[in-house]
C-alpha positions in Angstrom: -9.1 145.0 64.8 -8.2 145.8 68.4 -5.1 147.0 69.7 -4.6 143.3 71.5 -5.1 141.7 68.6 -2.3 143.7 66.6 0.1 143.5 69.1 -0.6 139.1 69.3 -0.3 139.3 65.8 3.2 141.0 65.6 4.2 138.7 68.1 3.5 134.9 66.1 5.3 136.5 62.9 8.4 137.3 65.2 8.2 133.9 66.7 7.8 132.3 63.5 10.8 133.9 62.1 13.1 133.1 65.2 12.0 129.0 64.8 13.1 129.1 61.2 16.3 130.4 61.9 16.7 127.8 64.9 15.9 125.2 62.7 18.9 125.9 60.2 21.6 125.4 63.2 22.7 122.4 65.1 23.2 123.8 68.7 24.0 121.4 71.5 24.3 122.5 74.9 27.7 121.8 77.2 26.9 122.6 81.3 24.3 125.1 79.9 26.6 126.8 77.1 25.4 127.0 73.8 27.8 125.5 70.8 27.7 125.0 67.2 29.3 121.7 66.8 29.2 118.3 68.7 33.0 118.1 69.2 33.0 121.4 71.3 31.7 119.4 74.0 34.2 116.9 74.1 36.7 116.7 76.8 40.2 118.7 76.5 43.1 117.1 78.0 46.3 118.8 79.1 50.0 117.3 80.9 51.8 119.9 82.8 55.6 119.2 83.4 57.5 120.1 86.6 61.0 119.6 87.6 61.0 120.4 91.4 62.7 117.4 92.6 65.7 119.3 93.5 67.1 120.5 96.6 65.7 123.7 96.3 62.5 122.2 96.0 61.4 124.7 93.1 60.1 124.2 89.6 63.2 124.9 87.1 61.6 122.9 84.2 61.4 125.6 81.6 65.0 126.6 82.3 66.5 123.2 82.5 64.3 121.0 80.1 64.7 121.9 76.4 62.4 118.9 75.0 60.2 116.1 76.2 58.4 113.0 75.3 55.2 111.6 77.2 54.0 108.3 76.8 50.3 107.4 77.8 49.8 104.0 78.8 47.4 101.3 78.9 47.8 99.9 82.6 46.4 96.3 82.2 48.4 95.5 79.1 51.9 98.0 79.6 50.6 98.8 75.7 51.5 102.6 74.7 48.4 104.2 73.3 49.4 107.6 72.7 52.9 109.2 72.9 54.1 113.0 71.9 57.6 114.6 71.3 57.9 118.5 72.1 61.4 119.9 71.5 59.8 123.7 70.4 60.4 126.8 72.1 57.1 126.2 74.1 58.8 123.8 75.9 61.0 126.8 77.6 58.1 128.9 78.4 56.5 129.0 81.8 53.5 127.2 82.6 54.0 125.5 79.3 51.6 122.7 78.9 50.9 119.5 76.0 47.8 119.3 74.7 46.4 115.8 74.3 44.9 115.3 71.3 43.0 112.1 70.5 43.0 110.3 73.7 40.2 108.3 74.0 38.5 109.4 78.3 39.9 106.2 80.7 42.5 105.5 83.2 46.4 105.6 82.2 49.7 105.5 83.5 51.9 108.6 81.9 56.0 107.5 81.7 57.7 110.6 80.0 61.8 110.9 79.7 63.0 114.6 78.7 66.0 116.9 78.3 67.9 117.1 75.5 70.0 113.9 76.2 66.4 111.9 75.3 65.8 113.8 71.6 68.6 112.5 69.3 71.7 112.8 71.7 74.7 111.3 70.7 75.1 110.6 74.3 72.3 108.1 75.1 69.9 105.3 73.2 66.4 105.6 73.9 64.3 102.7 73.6 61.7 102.3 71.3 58.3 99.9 71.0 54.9 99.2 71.4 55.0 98.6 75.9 56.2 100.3 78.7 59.0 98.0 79.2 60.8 98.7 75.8 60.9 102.5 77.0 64.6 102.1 78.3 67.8 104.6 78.4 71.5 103.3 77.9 74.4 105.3 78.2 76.3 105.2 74.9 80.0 103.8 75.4 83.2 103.1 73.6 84.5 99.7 73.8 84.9 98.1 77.3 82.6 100.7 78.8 84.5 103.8 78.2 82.5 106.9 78.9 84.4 110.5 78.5 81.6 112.9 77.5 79.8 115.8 78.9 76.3 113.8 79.2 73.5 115.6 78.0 71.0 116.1 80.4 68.8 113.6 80.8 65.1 113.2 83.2 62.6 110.9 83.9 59.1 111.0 85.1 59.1 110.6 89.1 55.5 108.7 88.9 55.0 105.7 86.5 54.7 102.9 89.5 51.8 105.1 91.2 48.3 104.8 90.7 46.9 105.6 87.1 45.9 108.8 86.0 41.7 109.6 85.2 40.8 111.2 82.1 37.1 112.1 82.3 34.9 112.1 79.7 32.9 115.0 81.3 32.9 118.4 79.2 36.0 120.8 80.8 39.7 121.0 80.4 41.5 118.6 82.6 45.2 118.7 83.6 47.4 116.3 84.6 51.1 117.3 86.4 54.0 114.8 85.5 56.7 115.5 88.3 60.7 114.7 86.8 63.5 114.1 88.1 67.0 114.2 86.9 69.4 111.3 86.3 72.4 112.5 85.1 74.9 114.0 87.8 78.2 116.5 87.3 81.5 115.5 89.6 83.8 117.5 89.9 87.2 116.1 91.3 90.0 118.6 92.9 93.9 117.9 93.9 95.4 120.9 95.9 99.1 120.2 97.5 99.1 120.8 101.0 102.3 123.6 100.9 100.5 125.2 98.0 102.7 124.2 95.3 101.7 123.8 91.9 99.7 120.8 91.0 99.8 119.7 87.1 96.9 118.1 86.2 98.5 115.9 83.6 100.5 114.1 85.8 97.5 112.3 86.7 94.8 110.0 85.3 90.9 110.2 86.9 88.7 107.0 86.7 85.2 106.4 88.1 83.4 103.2 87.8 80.1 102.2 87.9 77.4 99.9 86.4 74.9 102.3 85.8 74.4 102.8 82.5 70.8 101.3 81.8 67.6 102.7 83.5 64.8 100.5 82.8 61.2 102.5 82.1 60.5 102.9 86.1 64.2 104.4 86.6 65.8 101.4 87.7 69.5 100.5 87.1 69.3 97.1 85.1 72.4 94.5 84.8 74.8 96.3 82.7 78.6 96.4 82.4 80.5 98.0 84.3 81.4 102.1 82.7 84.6 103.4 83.4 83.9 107.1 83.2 86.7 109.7 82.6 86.7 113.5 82.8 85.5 115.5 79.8 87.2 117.9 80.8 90.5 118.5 82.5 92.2 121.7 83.8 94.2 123.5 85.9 93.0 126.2 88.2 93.9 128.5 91.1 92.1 129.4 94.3 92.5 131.6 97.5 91.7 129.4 100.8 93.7 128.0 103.8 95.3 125.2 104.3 95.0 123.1 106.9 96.4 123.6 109.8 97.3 127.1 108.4 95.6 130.2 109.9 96.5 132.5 106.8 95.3 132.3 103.8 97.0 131.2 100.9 97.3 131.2 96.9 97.4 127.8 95.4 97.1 126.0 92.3 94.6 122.8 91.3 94.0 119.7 88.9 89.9 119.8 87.9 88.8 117.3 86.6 85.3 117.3 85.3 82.7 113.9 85.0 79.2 113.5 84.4 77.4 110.2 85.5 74.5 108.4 85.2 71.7 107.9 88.1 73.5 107.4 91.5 72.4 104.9 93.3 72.2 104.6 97.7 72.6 101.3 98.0 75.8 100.8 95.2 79.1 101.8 95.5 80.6 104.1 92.9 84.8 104.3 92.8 86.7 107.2 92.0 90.2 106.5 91.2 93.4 108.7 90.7 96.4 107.6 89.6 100.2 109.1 89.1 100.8 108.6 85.1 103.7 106.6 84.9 107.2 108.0 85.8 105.1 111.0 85.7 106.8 112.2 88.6 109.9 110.5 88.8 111.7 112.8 91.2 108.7 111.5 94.3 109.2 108.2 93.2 110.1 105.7 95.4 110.8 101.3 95.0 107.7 101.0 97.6 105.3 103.7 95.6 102.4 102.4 93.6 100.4 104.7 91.0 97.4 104.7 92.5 97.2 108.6 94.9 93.3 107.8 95.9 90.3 105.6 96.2 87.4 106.2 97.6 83.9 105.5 97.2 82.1 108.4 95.7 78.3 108.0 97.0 79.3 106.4 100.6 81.3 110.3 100.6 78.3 112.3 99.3 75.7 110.8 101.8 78.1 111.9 104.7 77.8 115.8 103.5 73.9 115.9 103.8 73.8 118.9 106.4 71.0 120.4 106.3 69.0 117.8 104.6 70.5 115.1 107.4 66.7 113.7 107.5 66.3 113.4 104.0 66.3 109.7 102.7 69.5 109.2 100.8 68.1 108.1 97.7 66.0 111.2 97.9 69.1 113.1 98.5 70.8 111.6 95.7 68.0 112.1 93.2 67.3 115.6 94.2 71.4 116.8 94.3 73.3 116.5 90.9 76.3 118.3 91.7 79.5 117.2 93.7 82.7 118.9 94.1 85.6 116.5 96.2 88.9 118.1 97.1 92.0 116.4 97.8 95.0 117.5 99.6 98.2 115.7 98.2 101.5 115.7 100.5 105.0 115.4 99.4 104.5 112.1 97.6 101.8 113.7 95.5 99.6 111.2 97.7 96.7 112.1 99.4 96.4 112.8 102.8 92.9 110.9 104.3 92.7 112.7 107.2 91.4 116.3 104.6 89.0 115.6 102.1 86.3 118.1 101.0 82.7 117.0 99.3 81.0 120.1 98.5 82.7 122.5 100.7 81.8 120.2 104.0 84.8 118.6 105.5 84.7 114.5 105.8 86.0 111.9 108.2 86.8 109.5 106.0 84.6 105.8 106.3 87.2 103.0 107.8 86.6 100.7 104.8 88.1 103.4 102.5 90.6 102.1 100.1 93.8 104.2 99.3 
């Protein structure tokens, strides 16, 4: 036997051997990658969360947003096919993601409400159900609209009335982004006397009223009663500052009183109202005084205080800000004087339909 021929010969057993062991695997091949099972080809889908819809304009979702649910839906028939509720320490991490298991490849619409005022707060009612429109959030109230907690914090997806979202069926990972924003809103409402004299806080009662205490499952404000909110917390406080007209500074005392709202809406008024408890002050009183030291409308005062984000849209504004601070100066008569009012630290001409 020649050399060739040995060499050919060494060559088929080889050959032979490598078929046989072929022939006792399923292999499948994904964009030229070699797999053992049929499933590893199939598409892997992924939702990444932000929460940049702020003033700042930066992503604070894993320091804000403790837990999340995301809804897929069917976009001809409003039907939920899929949902998911993540409240694990994942949901804190950066560049946290959900994985989409199950999902058949198609076009949906994604609605997703998160923070922890969405996952078994005491604070709101979630709505539950097979469509998009059952996927509501109510403010929880005591009888005739009575709100006095600390909301817990509370966001919605910013996209569900855009265009639906692909998921291929091609082989890959594919990640959609679900942009939120934030619906609930801290106030935080300030009485200083002009000389600098003590200012009790319980000589005074703090109402705000709005109907916004439904959002539908595209955000909207649906008909609702009217809420009376009232501070969760009250206190007094003391601060270094000048008083108007005053070129020194001074020492002075304050009434805080702390709210937290629901969605604030451009195109609504919301009142604030603070009133003198009754013959809580009896040695200001006089036969022509009423109870009532201010009234104003509390989103016709924020819009006015824009500054640097004067060419925002105000419901943008609205949306992205969700924290307000209103000082009051009160004169003799524990009354306030309309010429000073502060709405986070920018001074305000008050509007001429202003009720005091």
């Amino acid at each position: 036997m020649t050399i060739t021929a040995t060499i050919l010969r060494k060559l088929f057993r080889h050959a032979g051997k490598a078929a046989i062991i072929a022939s006792t695997l399923t292999l499948t091949s994904c964009n030229g990658m070699i797999y053992d099972h049929d499933d590893d080809c199939d598409p892997v889908y992924k939702v990444r969360f932000r929460y940049d819809y702020n003033l700042k304009k930066a992503d604070a979702f894993a320091n804000e947003v403790n837990a999340v649910t995301l809804y897929v839906i069917d976009p001809a028939t409003g039907k939920v096919v899929w949902q998911k509720t993540d409240d694990s320490d994942a949901v804190r991490q950066e560049g946290y993601m959900m994985d989409i298991e199950g999902l058949e490849p198609g076009s949906y619409k994604l609605l997703a409400w998160a923070g922890d005022g969405h996952n078994g707060s005491p604070h709101f009612t979630m709505g539950t159900g097979t469509e998009d429109k059952h996927l509501t959030a109510r403010i929880n109230r005591a009888g005739e609209g009575l709100v006095t907690a600390d909301l817990n914090r509370l966001y919605k997806d910013l996209d569900f009335e855009y265009e639906p979202r692909e998921f291929p069926k091609s082989w890959g990972t594919h990640v959609q982004t679900v942009r939120l924003m934030k619906n609930t809103n801290d106030i935080h409402v300030v009485l200083q006397h002009l000389s600098g004299e003590t200012v009790d806080p319980d000589l005074f009662t703090y109402e705000i009223e709005e109907a916004n205490g439904v959002m539908d499952h595209n955000n909207r404000l649906t008909e609702d009663e009217t809420l009376t909110y009232r501070p969760w917390r009250v206190r007094p406080g003391l601060a270094t500052g000048f008083v108007p007209d005053d070129a020194e500074a001074s020492k002075f005392s304050a009434a805080i009183a702390d709210f937290t709202v629901g969605r604030m809406m451009a195109d609504r008024k919301m009142w604030l109202t603070i009133r003198r408890k009754p013959q809580a002050d009896k040695a200001r009183a006089t036969d022509k005084d009423d109870d009532i030291v201010a009234r104003v409308p509390v989103i016709d005062y924020s819009l006015l205080v824009k500054g640097h984000y004067e060419d925002m849209p105000d419901q943008e504004y609205l949306d992205r800000q969700d924290d307000y601070s209103m000082v009051f100066f009160l004169d003799d008569e524990m009354r306030w004087i309309d010429a000073y009012i502060y709405v986070n630290a920018w001074m305000v001409v008050p509007p001429q339909d202003t009720e005091i």
